[in-house]
C-alpha positions as CSV (number, residue, x, y, z in Angstrom):
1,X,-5.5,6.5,15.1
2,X,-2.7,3.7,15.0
3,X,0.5,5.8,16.9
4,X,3.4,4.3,18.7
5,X,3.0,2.3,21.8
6,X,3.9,5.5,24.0
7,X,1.8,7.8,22.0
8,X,-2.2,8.5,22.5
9,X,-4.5,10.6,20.7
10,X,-6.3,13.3,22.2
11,X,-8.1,14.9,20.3
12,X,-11.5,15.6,19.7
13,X,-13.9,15.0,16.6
14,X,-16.6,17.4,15.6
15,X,-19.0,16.1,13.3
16,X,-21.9,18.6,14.5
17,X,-20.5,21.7,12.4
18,X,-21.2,22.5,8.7
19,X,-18.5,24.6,8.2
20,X,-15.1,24.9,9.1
21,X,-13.9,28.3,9.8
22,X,-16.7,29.7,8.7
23,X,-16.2,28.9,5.2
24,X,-15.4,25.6,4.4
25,X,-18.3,22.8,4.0
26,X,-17.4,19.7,6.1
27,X,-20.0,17.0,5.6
28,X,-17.8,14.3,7.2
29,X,-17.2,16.6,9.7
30,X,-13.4,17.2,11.1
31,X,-10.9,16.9,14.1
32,X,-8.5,18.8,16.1
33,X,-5.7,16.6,17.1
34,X,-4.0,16.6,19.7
35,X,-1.3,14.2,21.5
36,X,0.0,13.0,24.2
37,X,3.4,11.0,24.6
38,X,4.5,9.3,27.7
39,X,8.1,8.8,28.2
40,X,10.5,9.8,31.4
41,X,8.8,13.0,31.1
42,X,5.4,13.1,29.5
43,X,4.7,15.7,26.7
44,X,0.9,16.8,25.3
45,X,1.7,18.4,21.5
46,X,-0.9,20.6,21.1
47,X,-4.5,21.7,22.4
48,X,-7.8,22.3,21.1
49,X,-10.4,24.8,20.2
50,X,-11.9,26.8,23.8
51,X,-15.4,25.2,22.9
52,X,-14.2,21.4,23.4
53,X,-11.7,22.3,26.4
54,X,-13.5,20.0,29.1
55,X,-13.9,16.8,27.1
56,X,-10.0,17.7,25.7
57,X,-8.4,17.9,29.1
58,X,-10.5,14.8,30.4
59,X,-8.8,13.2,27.3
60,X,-5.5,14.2,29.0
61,X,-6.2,13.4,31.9
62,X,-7.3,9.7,31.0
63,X,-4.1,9.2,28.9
64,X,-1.6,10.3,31.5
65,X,-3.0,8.3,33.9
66,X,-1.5,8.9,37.4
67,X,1.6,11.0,35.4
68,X,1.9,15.1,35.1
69,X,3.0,16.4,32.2
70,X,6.2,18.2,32.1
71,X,5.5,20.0,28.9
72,X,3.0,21.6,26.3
73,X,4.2,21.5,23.0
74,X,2.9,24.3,21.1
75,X,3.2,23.7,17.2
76,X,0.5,26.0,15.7
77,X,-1.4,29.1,17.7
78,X,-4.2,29.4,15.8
79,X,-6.8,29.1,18.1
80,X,-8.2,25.7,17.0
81,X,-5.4,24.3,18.7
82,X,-4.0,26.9,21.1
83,X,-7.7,27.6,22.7
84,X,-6.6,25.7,26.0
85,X,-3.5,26.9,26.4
86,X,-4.3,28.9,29.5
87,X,-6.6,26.3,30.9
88,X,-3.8,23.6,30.6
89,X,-1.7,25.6,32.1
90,X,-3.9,26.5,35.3
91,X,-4.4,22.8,35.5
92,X,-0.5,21.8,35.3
93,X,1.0,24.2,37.2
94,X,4.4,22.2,36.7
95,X,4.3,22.0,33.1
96,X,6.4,24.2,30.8
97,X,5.2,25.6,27.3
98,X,7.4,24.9,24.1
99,X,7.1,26.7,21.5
100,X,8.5,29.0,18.5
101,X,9.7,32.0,20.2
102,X,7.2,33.8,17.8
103,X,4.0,32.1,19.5
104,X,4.8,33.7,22.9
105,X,3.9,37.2,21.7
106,X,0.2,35.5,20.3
107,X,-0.3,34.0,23.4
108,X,-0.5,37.0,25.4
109,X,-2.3,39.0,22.4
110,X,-4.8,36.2,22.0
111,X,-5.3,35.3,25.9
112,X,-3.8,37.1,28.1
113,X,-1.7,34.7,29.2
114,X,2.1,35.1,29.7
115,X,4.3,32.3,30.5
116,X,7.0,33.7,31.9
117,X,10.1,31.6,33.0
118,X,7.8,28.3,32.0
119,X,8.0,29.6,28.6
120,X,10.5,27.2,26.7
121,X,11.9,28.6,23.2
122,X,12.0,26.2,20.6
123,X,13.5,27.9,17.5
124,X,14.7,25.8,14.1
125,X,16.8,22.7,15.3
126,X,15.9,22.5,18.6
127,X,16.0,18.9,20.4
128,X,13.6,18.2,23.3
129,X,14.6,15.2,25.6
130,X,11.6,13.5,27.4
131,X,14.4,10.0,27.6
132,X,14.3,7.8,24.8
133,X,11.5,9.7,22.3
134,X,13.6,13.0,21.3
135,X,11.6,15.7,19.5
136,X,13.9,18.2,16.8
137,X,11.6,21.4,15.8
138,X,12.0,22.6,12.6
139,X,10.5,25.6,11.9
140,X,7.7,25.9,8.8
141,X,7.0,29.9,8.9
142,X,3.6,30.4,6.7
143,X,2.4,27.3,6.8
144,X,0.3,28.6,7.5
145,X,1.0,31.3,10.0
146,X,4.4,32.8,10.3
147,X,5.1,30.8,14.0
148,X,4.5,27.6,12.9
149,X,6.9,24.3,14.0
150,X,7.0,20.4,13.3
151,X,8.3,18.1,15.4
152,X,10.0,14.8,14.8
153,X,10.3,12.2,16.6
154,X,14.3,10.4,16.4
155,X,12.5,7.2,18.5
156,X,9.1,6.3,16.4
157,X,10.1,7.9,13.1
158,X,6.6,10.4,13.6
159,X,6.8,13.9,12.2
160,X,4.1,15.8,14.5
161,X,2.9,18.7,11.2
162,X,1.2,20.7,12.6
163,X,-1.4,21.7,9.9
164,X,1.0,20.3,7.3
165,X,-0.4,17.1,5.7
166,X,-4.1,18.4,7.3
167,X,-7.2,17.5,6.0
168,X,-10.8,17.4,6.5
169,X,-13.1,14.9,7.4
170,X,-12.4,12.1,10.0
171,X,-11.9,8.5,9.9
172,X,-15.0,6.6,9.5
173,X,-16.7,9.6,7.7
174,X,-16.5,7.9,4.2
175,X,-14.6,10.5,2.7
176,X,-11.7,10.1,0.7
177,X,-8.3,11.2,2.0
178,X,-7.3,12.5,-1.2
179,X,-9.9,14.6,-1.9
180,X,-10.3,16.4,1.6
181,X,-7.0,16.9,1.3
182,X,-6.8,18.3,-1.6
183,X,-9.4,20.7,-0.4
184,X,-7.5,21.1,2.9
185,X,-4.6,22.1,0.8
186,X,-6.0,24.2,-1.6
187,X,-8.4,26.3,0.6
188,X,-5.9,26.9,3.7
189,X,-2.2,26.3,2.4
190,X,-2.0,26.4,-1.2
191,X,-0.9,30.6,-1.4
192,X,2.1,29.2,0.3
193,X,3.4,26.5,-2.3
194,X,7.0,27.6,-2.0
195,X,7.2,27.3,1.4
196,X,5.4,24.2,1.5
197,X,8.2,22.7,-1.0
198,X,10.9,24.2,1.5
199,X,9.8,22.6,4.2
200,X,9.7,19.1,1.8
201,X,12.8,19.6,1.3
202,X,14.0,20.7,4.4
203,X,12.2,17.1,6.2
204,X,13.9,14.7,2.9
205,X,16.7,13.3,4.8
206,X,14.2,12.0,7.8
207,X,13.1,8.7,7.5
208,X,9.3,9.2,8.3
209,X,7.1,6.2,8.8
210,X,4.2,8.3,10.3
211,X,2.6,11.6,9.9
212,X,0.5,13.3,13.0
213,X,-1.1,16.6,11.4
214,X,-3.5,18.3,13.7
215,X,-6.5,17.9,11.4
216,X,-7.9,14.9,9.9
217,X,-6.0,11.3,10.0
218,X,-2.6,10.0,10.8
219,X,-0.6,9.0,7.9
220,X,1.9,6.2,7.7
221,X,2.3,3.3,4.7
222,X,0.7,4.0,1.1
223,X,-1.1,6.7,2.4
224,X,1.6,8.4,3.6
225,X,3.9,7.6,0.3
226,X,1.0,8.8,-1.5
227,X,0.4,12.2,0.4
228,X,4.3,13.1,0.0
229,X,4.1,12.6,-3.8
230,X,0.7,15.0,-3.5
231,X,2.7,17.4,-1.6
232,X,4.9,17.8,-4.3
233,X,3.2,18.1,-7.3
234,X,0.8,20.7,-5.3
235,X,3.8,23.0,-3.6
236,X,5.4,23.4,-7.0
237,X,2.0,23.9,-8.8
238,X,1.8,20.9,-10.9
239,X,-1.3,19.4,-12.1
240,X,-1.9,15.8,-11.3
241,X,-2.9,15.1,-14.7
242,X,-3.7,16.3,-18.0
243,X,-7.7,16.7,-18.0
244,X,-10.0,19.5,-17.9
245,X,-12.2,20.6,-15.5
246,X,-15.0,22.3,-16.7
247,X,-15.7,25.6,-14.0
248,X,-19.3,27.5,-14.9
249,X,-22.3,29.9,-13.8
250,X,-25.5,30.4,-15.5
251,X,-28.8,32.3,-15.1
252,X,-31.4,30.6,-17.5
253,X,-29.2,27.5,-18.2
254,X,-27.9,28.3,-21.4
255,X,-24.2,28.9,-20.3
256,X,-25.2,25.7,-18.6
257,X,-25.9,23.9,-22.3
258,X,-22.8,25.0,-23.3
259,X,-20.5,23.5,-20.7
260,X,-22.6,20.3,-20.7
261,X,-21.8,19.9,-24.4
262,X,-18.3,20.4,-24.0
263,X,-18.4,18.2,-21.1
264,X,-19.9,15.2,-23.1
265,X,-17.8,15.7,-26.0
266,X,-14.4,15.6,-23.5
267,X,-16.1,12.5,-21.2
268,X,-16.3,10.6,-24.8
269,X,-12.6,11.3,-25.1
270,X,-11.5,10.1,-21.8
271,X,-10.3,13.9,-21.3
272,X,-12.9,14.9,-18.4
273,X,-11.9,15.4,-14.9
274,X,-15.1,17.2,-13.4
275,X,-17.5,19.7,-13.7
276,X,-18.4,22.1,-11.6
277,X,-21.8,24.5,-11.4
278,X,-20.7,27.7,-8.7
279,X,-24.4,27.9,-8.0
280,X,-24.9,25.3,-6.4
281,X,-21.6,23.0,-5.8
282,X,-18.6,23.9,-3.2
283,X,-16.6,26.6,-5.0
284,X,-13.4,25.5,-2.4
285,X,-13.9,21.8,-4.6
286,X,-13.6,23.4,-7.6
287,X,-11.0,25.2,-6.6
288,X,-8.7,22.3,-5.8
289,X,-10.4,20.6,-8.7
290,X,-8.5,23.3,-10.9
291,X,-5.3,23.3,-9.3
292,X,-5.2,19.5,-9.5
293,X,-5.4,19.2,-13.5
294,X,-3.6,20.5,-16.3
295,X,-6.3,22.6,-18.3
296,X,-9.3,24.9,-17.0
297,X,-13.0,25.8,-18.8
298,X,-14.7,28.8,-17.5
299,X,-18.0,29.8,-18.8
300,X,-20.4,32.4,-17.3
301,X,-22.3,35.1,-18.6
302,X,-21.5,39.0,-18.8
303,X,-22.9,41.0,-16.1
304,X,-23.4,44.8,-15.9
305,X,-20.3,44.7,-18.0
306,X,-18.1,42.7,-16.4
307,X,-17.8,38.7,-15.3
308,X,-21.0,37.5,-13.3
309,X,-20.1,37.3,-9.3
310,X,-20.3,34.0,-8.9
311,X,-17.3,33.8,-11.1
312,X,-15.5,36.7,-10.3
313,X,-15.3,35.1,-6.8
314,X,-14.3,31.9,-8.0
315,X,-11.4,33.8,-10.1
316,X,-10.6,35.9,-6.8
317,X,-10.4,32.6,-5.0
318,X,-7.6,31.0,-7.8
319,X,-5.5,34.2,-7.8
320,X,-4.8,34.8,-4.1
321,X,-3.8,31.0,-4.4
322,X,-0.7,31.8,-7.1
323,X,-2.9,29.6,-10.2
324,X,-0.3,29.5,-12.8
325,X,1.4,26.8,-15.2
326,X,-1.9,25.6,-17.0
327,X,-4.0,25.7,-20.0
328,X,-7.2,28.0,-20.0
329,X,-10.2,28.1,-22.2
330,X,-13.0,30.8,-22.2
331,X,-16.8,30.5,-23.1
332,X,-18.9,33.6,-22.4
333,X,-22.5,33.9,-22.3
334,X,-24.0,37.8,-23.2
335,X,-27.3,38.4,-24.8
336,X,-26.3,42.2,-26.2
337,X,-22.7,42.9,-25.6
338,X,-20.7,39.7,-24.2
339,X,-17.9,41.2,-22.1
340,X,-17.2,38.4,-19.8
341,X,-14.6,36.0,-21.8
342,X,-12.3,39.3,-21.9
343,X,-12.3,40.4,-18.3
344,X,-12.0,36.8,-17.4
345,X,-8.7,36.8,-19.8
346,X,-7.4,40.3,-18.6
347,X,-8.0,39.4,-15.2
348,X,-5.8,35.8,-15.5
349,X,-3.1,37.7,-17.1
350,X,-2.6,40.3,-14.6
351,X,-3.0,37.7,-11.6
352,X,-2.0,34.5,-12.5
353,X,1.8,33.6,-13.5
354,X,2.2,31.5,-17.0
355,X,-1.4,31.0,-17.9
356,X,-2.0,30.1,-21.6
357,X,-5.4,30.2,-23.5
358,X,-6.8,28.0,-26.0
359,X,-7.4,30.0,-29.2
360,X,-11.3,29.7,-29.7
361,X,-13.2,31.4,-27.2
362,X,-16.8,30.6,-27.6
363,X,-19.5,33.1,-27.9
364,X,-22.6,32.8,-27.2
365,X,-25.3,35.5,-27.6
366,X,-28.3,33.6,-25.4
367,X,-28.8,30.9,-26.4
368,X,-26.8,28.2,-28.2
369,X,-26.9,28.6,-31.5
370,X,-25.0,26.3,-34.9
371,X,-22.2,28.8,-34.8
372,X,-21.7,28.4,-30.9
373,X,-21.8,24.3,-31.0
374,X,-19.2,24.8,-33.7
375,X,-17.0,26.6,-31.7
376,X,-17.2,24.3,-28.6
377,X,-16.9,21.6,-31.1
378,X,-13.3,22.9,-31.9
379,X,-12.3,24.2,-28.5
380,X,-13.0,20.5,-27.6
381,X,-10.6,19.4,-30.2
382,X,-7.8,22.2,-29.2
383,X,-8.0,20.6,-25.2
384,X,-7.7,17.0,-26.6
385,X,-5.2,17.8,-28.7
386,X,-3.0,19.7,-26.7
């Protein structure tokens, strides 16, 4: 990572997992960042996960050089980053902790370990000295844990965000930014789009010229331009454009038919962001795939009554993200007594804030039939034309 002359990275790089916290699919792997800045007093923002403590602390170590550190910055304690607190402690005996006054409570709940009168208190606008860099906290509660600080630093122009402006992946991995960040977003942040937009707005008046979040890369330039305008579209819940994305399950592939049809007829149109089959792509990509355009397909099958699971889980997974403020369009799949296109609409309107649908739903009673091709012929019409 490119940082300021008096700033070194830390961190480590894990490109062994295949998920991150358990859920989350990371092909190109991902990072815990971590830094270091050396100054009249020497400050290390942030630690690492318990599993990677030895190579972290050599990282320290190797950094500082002959130097101590007289303080632990402590932006986020979730323990992917606060894992070594206790261990960096015992090994800089000197060193004080700064933190949200709200951390100190975790860190004796999560480790055992109580600071005591090395515990520094950081709360909203406080300045750190360590000579010429100056760090001002400014606290971002819920994003995405009620404790969490940034940092900024007055000397570089660096905004140390915590998990703010995170993303998956790591440099080198061939991913793009955009779209792990998207996911990033999405799957860990986006239930917390107003706060998100506070914090925007809250940060406006600093002139930033580089972003440290504590996954993924640093961001400074284009990239960083580019991020902030993301940031805003996705913390107020606005799509990024006006496509659809075409969400579905299927059993036998018929539902399947149905979706690729409408699909085609949209790509022809220039109207076709992605498409997306829950059995067997990364239902966290869809999910930022819907959030990131204006209008939404879902088509799945009735099962026992009610919306196959695949799909209910993907709906789950939009609601307890606040999906609202876009266009929706149903096709249901039911070889008796299709049920699923009005659960699907009853659970949307009870969950999700200002959803509107388009006014065919398509019907399909196992297999396609002339009557079903028409309809997806007009709903195809109704998303183009909208």
């Amino acid at each position: 990572m490119k940082l300021g002359a008096d700033t070194k990275y830390v961190g480590i790089a894990d490109n062994e997992k295949l998920f991150f916290e358990n859920q989350f699919a990371v092909p190109g792997g991902f990072t815990c960042n971590s830094y270091v800045i050396i100054d009249e007093k020497c400050a290390v923002i942030d630690g690492v996960e318990e599993e990677y403590l030895d190579v972290w602390l050599k990282n320290v170590k190797k950094a500082l050089g002959d130097r101590k550190p007289e303080y632990l910055v402590v932006l986020h304690m979730e323990p992917d980053h606060s894992g070594s607190i206790a261990a960096f402690a015992e090994a800089y005996p000197g060193a004080k902790i700064v933190s949200n006054p709200k951390s100190f409570a975790m860190m004796k709940a999560f480790y055992r370990f109580d600071p005591g009168e090395r515990a520094v208190p950081a709360p909203d606008g406080y300045s750190l000295s360590l000579g010429k860099h100056v760090l001002t906290f400014t606290a971002a509660p819920m994003l995405h844990w009620p404790e969490v600080n940034v940092a900024y630093d007055e000397f570089t122009k660096t905004l140390f965000s915590a998990d703010v402006f995170g993303s998956f992946g790591m440099p080198g991995s061939g991913e793009k930014w955009e779209d792990e960040a998207r996911r990033y977003y999405f799957g860990i942040v986006g239930k917390y789009g107003a706060q998100a937009a506070g914090l925007l707005k809250k940060l406006a008046g600093k002139e930033t010229e580089l972003v440290c979040p504590l996954h993924g890369r640093a961001l400074a330039g284009e990239e960083l331009s580019r991020a902030l305008e993301l940031y805003g579209l996705w913390s107020e819940y606005k799509p990024e454009d006006e496509k659809t994305v075409i969400v579905y399950s299927s059993v036998y592939g018929n539902t399947q038919s149905a979706a690729m049809m409408l699909a085609e007829i949209l790509e022809e149109k220039g109207k076709l962001a992605d498409v997306w089959d829950l059995g067997e792509d990364d239902a966290y990509e869809a999910v930022a795939s819907a959030f990131a355009h204006a209008k939404l397909v879902l088509a799945t099958t009735t099962y026992n009554g009610d919306v196959f699971p695949l799909m209910k889980d993907f709906l789950n997974r939009l609601a307890e993200r606040g999906y609202k403020d876009r266009t929706v369009a149903l096709i249901e799949n039911g070889s008796w007594a299709p049920a699923a296109a009005r659960a699907m609409k009853a659970f949307l309107e009870e969950k999700c804030k200002n959803v509107s649908f388009c006014p065919t739903q398509v019907k399909i009673l196992s297999a396609m039939s002339p009557e079903s091709q028409q309809q997806i012929e007009t709903l195809a019409d109704e998303l183009i034309g909208e």
